[in-house]
N, C-alpha and C positions, 0 to 999 in steps of 0.2 A: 434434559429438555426434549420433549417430541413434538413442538409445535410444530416447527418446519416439515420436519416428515411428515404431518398429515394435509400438506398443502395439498390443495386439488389441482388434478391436471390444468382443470380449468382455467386458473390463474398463470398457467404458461401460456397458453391459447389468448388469453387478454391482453397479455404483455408484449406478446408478438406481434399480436392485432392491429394494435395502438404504435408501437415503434417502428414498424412499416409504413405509416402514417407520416411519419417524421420527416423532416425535408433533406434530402439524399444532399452531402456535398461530394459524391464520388467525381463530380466532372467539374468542379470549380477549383480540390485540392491542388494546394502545391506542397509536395511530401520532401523532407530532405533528412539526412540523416547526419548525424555527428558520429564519425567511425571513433573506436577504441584497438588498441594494439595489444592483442593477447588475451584482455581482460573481457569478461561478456556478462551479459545479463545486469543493466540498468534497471532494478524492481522499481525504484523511486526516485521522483522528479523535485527537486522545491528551487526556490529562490530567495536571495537574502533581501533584505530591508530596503536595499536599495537596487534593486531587480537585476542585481548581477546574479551568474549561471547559466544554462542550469547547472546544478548540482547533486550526483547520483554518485548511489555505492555500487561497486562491482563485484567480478566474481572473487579478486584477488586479496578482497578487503580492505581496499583503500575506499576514501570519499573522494572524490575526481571534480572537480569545477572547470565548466568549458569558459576561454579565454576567449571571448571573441577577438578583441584586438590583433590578438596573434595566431587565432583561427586553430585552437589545438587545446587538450585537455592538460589540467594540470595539477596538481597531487596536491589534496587542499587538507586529509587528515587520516592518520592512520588510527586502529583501534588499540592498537598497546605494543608498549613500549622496548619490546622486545622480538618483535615480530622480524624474520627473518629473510630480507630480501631478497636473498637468493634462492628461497624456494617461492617464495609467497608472489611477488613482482609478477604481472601477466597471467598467472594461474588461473586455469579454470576446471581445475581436480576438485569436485566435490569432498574427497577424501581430506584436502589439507583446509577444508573448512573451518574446522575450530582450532587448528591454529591460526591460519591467516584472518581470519572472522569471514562474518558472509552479512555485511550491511544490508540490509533488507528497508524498513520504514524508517525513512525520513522528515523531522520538522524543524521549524526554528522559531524560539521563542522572540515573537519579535518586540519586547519589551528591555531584552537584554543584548540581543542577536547571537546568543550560545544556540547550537544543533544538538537539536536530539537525534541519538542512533538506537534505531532497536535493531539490534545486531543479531541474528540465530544462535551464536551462540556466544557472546561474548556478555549477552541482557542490555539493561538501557545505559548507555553512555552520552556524554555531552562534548564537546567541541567549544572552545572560543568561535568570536568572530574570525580570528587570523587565522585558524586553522590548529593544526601542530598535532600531536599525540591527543585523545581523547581521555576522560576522566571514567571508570565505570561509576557508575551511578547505583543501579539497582542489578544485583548478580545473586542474590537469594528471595523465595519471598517462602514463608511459614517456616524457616530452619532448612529448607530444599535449594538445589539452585535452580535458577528458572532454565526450562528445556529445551524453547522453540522461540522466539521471541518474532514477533511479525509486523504487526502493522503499529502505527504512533500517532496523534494526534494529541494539541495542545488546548487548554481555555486560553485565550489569550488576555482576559483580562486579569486571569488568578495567576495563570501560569500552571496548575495544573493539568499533569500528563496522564493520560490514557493510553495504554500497552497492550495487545494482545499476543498471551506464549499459548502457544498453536494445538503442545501436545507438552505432556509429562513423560510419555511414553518413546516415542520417537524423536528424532533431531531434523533437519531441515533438507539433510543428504540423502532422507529417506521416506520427504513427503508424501511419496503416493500411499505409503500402508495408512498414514491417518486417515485416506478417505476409504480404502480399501477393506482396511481390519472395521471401519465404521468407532475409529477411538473418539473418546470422548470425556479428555482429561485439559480439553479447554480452558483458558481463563481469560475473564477482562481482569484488569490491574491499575490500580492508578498510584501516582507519585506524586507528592508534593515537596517540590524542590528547596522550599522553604524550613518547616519541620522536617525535612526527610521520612517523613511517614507513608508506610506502603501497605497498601488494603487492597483485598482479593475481593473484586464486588460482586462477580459472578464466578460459578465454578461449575465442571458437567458438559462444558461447551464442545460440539463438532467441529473441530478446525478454524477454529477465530482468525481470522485472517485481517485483513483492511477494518480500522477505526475513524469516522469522522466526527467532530461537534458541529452540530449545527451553528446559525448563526448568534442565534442569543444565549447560546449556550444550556440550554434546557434537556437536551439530550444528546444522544450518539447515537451513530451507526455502525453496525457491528458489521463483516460478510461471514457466514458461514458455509465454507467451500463445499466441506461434505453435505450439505442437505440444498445448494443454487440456493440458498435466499438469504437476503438481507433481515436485521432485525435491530428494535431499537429499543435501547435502554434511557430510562428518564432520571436525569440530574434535578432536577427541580420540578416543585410543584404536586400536586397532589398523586401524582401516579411516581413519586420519588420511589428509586429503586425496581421498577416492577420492570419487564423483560419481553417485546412483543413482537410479533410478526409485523412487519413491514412491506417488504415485497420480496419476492420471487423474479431469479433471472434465467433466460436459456442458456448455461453454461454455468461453469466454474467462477463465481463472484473473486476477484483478488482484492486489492485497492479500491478505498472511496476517497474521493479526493471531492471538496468545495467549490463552488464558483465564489465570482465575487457576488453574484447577485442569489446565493444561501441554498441555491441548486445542487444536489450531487452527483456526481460521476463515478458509475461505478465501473471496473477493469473488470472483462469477462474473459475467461481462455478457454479455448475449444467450445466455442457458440455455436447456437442451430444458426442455419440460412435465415441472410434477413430477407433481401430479393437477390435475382439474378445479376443487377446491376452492382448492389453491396456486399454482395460474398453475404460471409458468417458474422455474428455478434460478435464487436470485441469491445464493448462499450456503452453503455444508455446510462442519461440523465433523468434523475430524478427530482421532483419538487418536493419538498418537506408533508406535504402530504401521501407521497406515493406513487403519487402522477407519471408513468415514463412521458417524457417530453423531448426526447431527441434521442437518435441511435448510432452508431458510427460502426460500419462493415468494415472487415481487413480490407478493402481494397483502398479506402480511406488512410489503413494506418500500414501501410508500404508491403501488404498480403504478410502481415505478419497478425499469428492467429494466436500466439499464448502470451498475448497483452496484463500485464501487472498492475499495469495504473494510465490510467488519462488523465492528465492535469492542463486544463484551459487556463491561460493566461493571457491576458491584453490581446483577445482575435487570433492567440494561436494556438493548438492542441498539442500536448506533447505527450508522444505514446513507448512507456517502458515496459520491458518485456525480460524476462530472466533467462532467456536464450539462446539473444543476438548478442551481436558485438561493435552494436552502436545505437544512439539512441533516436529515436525519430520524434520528427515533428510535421506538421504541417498547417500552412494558412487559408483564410478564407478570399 
């Protein structure tokens, strides 16, 4: 696919334009952060059915759920069953990634309250609601196993999962050559938890990172880090199947995460300057048409610049990033 690559500079100059435009909360935030001991890099934010969390994987491969009662994180599920405490616990050795896993996209279906994990390297796993040891789900797709596993997103009224594995070629310890070598052994994927049936919908992709479905579920949003832009594939309707430019970001797109009101948020790392007062892009919201409609500078999100994911919830932002060692939030 070479859509992306022929995007016109133009299209960055637009998006700048317009998100400069946006109403700055650099001087209203209040930024706090939830520390971790050992373990780093929170990529993803969710909450369960009944807005307990958050809830984020780390660097050591556990899933971690913050306790607020007792003001401390708390080990809510591991990726298998074998995993080896004493090396794995606090880890933040890339190398012992596929043994320990490396949790990266999280969701929850909230029709059952089971979590989906798209794990780098362990593929897509589930979780009960209580936690515990996780199930693999999906660990091969055509006879292969899957390579990169990234970003997750669910339908919520079918239950169907959408997956994106990043690269065939490389593993998640050695992200930069997929933007660098320009690989392009991409996939979207979906799941049905139901039939257990697993279909490759798109294949050829630059670094498929963050997946979101819109609100009525008619399409997705894909990030494609190697080319800064977003792209959306259609679930329904008469452009079923077909694969299209959407927008263009200043930076490295990672996560797209929903509003409740059908808005997206997409996680930008290493952004151009928004203004003097916001620092660099680590974030802009989109309308389902395109539209950027709000921006968010590292100064906003605690000057931290290689942001994963923004996930808005109930008036607050919560900003993950896969290189600290805690996870931030902040209110209006």
């Amino acid at each position: 696919m070479a859509i992306a690559s022929s995007i016109p500079a133009l299209q960055f100059f637009f998006v700048l334009f317009v998100t400069t435009l946006a109403r700055s909360h650099a001087q209203e935030a209040r930024y706090h952060r939830l520390n971790f001991t050992g373990a780093v890099g929170p990529e993803s934010v969710v909450f369960d059915n009944a807005g307990g969390g958050p809830y984020t994987g780390v660097s050591d491969g556990r899933i971690l759920k913050w306790d607020g009662s007792a003001n401390k994180w708390e080990e809510f599920a591991v990726l298998t069953p074998n995993r080896r405490r004493e090396i794995c616990d606090n880890s933040d050795d890339p190398e012992l990634e596929a043994e320990c896993g490396r949790p990266l996209g999280l969701q929850f279906n909230r029709a059952t309250g089971d979590l989906y994990i798209a794990d780098a390297y362990h593929g897509l796993l589930v979780v009960g609601p209580k936690g515990g040891v996780a199930s693999p789900e999906v660990v091969n797709v055509e006879g292969n196993p899957l390579g990169f596993v990234d970003g997750i997103d669910i339908n919520q009224e079918t239950g169907m999962v959408y997956f994106t594995d990043a690269s065939t070629v490389f593993q998640r310890k050695d992200n930069s050559m997929v933007v660098s070598t320009g690989d392009r052994t991409g996939r979207l994927i979906s799941y049905n938890p139901i039939s257990k049936e697993v279909k490759v919908l798109l294949r050829g992709l630059p670094f498929p990172n963050g997946v979101a479905v819109n609100k009525n579920n008619s399409f997705l949003l894909i990030s494609q880090t190697s080319t800064v832009s977003i792209m959306r594939y259609w679930l329904e309707g008469p452009q079923l199947g077909s694969y299209e430019f959407f927008a263009c970001v200043p930076g490295y797109p990672d996560n797209i995460q929903r509003n409740s009101a059908g808005d997206f948020w997409v996680a930008v790392a290493k952004g151009t300057m928004v203004t003097p007062g916001d620092g660099t892009v680590v974030g802009i919201k989109f309308n389902e048409e395109s539209r950027p409609l709000e921006v968010i500078g590292d100064k906003q999100a605690g000057g931290i610049v290689s942001v994963s994911e923004v996930h808005e919830i109930n008036g607050t932002m919560w900003i993950g990033s896969v290189d600290v060692p805690f996870l931030g939030s902040y209110t209006l």
